[in-house]
C-alpha positions in Angstrom: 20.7 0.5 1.0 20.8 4.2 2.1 18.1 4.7 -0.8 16.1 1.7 0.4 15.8 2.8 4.3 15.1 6.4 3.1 12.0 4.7 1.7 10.8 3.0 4.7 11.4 6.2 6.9 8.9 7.7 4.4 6.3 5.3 4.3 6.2 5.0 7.8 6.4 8.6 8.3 3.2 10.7 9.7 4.1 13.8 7.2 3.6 14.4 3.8 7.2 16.2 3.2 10.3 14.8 2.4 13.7 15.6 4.6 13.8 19.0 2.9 10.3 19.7 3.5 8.3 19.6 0.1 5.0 19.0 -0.1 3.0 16.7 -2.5 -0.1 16.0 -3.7 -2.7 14.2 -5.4 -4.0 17.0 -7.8 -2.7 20.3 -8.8 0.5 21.4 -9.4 1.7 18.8 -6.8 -0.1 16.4 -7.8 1.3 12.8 -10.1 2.5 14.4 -12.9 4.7 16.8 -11.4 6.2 14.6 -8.2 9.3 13.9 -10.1 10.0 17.9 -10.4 8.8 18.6 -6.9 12.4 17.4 -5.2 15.6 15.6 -6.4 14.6 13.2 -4.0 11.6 12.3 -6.1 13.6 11.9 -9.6 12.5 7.9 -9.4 8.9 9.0 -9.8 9.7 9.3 -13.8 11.2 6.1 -13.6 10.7 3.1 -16.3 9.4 0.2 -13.7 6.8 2.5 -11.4 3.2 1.9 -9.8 0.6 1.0 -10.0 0.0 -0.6 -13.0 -2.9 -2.2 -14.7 -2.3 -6.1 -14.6 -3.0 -7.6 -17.7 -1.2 -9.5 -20.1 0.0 -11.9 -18.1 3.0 -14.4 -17.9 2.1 -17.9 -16.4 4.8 -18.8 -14.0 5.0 -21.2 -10.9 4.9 -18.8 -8.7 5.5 -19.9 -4.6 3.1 -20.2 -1.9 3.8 -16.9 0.0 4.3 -17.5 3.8 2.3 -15.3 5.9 3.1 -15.3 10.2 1.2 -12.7 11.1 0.4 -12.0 15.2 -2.8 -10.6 16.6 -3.0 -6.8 16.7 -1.5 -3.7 15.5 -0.3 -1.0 17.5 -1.9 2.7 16.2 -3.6 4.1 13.7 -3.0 7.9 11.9 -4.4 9.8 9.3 -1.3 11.6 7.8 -3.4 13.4 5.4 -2.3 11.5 1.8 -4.0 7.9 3.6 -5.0 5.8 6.8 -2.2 3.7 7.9 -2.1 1.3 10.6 1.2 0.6 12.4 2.1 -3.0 12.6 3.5 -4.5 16.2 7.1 -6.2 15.9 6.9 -9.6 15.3 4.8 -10.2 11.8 6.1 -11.7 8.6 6.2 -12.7 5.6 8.3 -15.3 3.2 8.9 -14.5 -0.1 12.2 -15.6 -2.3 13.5 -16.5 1.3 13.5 -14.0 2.4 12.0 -13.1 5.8 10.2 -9.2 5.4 8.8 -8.2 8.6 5.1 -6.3 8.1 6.0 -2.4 9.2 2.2 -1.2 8.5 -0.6 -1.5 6.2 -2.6 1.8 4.6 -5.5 2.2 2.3 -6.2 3.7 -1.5 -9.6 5.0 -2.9 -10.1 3.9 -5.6 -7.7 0.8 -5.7 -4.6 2.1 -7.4 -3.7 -0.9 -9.6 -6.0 -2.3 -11.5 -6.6 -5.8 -13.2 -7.7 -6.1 -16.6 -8.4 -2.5 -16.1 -10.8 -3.2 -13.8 -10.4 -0.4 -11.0 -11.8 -1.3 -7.3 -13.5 1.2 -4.7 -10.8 0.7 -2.2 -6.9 -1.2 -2.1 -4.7 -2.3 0.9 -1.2 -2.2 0.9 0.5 -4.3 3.4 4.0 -2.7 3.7 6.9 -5.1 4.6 11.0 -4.3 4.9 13.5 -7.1 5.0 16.7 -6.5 7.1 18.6 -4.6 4.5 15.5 -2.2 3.5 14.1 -4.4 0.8 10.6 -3.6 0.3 7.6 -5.8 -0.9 3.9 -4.8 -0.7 1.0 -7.4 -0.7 -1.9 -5.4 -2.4 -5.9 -6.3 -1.7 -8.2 -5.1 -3.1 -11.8 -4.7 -2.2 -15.5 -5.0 -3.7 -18.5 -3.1 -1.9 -19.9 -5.8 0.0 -20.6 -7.4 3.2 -18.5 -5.4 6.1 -15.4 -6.4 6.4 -14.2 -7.4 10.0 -10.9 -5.4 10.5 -12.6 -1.9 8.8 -15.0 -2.6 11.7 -12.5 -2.7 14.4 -10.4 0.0 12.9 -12.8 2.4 11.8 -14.3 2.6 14.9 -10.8 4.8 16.0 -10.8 6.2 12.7 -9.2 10.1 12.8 -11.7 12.5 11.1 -8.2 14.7 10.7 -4.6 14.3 10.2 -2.7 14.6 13.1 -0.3 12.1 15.4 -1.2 8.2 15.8 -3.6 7.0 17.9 -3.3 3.6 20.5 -5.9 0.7 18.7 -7.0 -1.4 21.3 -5.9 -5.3 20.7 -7.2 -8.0 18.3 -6.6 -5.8 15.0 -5.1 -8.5 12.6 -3.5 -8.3 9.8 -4.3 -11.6 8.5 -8.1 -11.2 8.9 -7.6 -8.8 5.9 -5.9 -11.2 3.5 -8.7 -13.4 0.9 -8.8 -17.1 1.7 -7.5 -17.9 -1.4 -3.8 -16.7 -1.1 -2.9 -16.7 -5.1 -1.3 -13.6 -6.4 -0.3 -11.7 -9.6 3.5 -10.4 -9.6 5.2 -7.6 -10.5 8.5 -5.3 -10.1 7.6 -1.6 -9.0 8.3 0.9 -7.1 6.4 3.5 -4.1 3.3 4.6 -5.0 3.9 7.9 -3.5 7.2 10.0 -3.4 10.1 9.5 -3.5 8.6 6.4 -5.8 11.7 4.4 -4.8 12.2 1.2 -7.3 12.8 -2.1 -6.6 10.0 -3.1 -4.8 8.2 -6.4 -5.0 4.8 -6.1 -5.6 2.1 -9.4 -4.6 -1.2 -8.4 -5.6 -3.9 -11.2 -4.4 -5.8 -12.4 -7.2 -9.2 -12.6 -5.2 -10.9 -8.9 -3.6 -12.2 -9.3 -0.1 -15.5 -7.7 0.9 -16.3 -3.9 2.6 -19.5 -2.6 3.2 -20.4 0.9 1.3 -20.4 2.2 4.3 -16.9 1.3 5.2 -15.9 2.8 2.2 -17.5 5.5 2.2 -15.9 6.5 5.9 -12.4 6.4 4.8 -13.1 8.8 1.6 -14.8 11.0 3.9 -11.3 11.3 5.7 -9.5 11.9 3.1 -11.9 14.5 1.7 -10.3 13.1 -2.1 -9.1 10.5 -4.2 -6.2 9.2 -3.1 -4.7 7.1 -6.0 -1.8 7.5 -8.1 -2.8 6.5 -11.6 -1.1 4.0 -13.0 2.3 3.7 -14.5 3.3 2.6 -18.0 4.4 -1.2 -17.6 7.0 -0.9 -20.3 9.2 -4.3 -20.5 7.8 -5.7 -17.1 6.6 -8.9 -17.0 3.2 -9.4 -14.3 3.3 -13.2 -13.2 0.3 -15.0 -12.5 
């Protein structure tokens, strides 16, 4: 459990250092290959059931409707220099297993960081949800260039050109406008995509992309100045539902 809430501190966290202050990247010799060696902390990153992966081979399974009770808005946006995450208000859900995992914030990847049929997307969503014991699961969208897409509208408009401390979004921000219409989903076991690459997560990536514009896309990787994706993880003996 320790390991699990250690996880959720991070991913909620506006730094890019763990609790002993070492700093990662996405290139160099801080970058993917070398996270498991930055820290002790990090040793899951060489683990045997890590993300993202590239779905394929699938297993068909009956997988369950998953239960989304989402609310209107989200409280603040940050740029913590590694993405673009937008802090959830209390109060949003979702059913999986059931189990009840409340929606703690949702941050973006360019390019998308799993891919399907390795088919890799200009930009993924992560939707980042703890149950009461520090359980993680992640419902991943992914995006095609497109038509503008309704919630990068509103949130890009209080987008942070640096990193820095969060920002108050105005209301009417919601989560659910982000999800595809069609709710089917691939499943997988995995871990964080980004140190300390804790295991054990439950991974729900929706089978159907939603639209951004270029534009839209183009804004966030102007943030971020660089790729911002890990690249993916041996599957080894896991299976990816469909």
């Amino acid at each position: 459990m320790k390991k699990a809430w250690f996880a959720v501190g991070m991913l909620l966290s506006v730094s890019a250092f763990s609790a002993r202050g070492i700093h990662w990247e996405y290139s160099g010799e801080a970058g993917p290959e070398h996270w498991a060696t930055l820290d002790p902390e990090y040793s899951a990153c060489a683990g045997k059931n890590q993300s993202p992966i590239n779905l394929t081979a699938f297993v068909e399974s009956e997988l369950a409707p998953l239960v989304f009770r989402y609310g209107e808005g989200s409280a603040e946006i940050l740029n913590n220099g590694h993405t673009v995450q937008i802090n959830a208000l209390p109060g949003s859900s979702l059913s999986v297993d059931g189990i009840q995992f409340e929606l703690k914030q949702f941050h973006f990847h360019a390019p998308s960081e799993n891919l399907i049929d390795g088919k890799s997307f200009p930009l993924e969503a992560h939707l980042v949800h703890a149950d009461q014991d520090g359980h993680l699961a992640v419902v991943a969208v992914l995006f095609t260039e497109g038509a503008a897409n309704t919630v990068l509208e509103k949130a890009w408009a209080h987008l942070p050109e640096t990193a820095g401390g969060p920002l108050t979004l105005p209301p009417g921000i919601s989560p659910l406008d982000l999800l595809p219409s069609n709710r089917d989903y691939y499943r997988y076991n995995g871990s964080l995509t980004t140190p300390p690459c804790s295991e054990g997560v439950r991974w729900l990536v929706m089978k159907n992309p939603v639209p951004a514009s270029k534009a839209q896309i183009d804004a966030f990787t102007h943030v971020m100045h660089h790729p911002n994706n890990r690249p993916v993880q041996a599957v080894n003996a896991r299976s990816v539902l469909k």
